[in-house]
N, C-alpha and C positions, 0 to 999 in steps of 0.2 A: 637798517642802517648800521653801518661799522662802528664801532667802539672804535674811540684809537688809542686808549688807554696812556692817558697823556702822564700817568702819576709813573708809567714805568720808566726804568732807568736800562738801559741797554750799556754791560759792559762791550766795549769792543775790543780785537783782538792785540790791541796797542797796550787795554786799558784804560783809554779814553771811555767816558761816560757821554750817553746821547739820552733824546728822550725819545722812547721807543715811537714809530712812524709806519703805520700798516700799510701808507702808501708804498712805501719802499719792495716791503714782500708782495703786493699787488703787482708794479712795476717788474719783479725782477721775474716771480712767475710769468709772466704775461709775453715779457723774452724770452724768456725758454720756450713756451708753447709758438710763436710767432719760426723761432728758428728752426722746428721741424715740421712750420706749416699745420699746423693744428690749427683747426677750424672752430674751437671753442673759445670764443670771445671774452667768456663771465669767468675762466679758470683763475685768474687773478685774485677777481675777487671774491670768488666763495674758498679759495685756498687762504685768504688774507682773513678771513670771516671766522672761517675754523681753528686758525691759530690765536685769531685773538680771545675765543671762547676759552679755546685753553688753556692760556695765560691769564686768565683771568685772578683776581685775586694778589697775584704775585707784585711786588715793590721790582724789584730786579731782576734780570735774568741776561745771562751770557749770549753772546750772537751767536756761538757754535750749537747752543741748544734751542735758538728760535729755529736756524737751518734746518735742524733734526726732525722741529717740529714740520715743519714745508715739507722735510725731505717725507714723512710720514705720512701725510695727508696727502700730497701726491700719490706715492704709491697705493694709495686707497682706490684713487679716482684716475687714472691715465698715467702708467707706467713710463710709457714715450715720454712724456713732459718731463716724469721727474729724474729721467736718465738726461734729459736735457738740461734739467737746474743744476742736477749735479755737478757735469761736465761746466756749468756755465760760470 
């Protein structure tokens, strides 16, 4: 089961404070892989999975470095997807 690590605080790019939402990086992986047709259904959420392990711990953290972190775990696991999130 996902953590969804409800104590983080997500600055966003305004400055605006959220509380961090794994569904979101589940969701937005999951359009990137859909928009080049990728046939891997679970990529959301075990991308969603691995970023919250590594967030673990942390109070805060900026959205340009949750990206980083997607953009990084992607590139682990299906390169296609994550030339997709990027672009996305």
């Amino acid at each position: 089961m996902m953590k969804q690590h409800k104590s983080v605080v997500v600055v966003k790019r305004d400055g605006a404070k959220a509380t961090f939402n794994a569904n979101l990086i589940k969701s937005a992986v999951q359009a990137a892989a859909n928009s080049i047709n990728s046939t891997n259904n679970k990529l959301g959420e075990i991308i969603s999975a691995n970023v919250c392990e590594k967030m673990n711990g942390l109070v805060e953290i900026n959205i340009s470095e949750i990206q980083k972190l997607v953009e990084k775990e992607l590139m682990h696991i299906d390169e296609d997807v994550a030339r997709a999130y990027i672009e996305y």
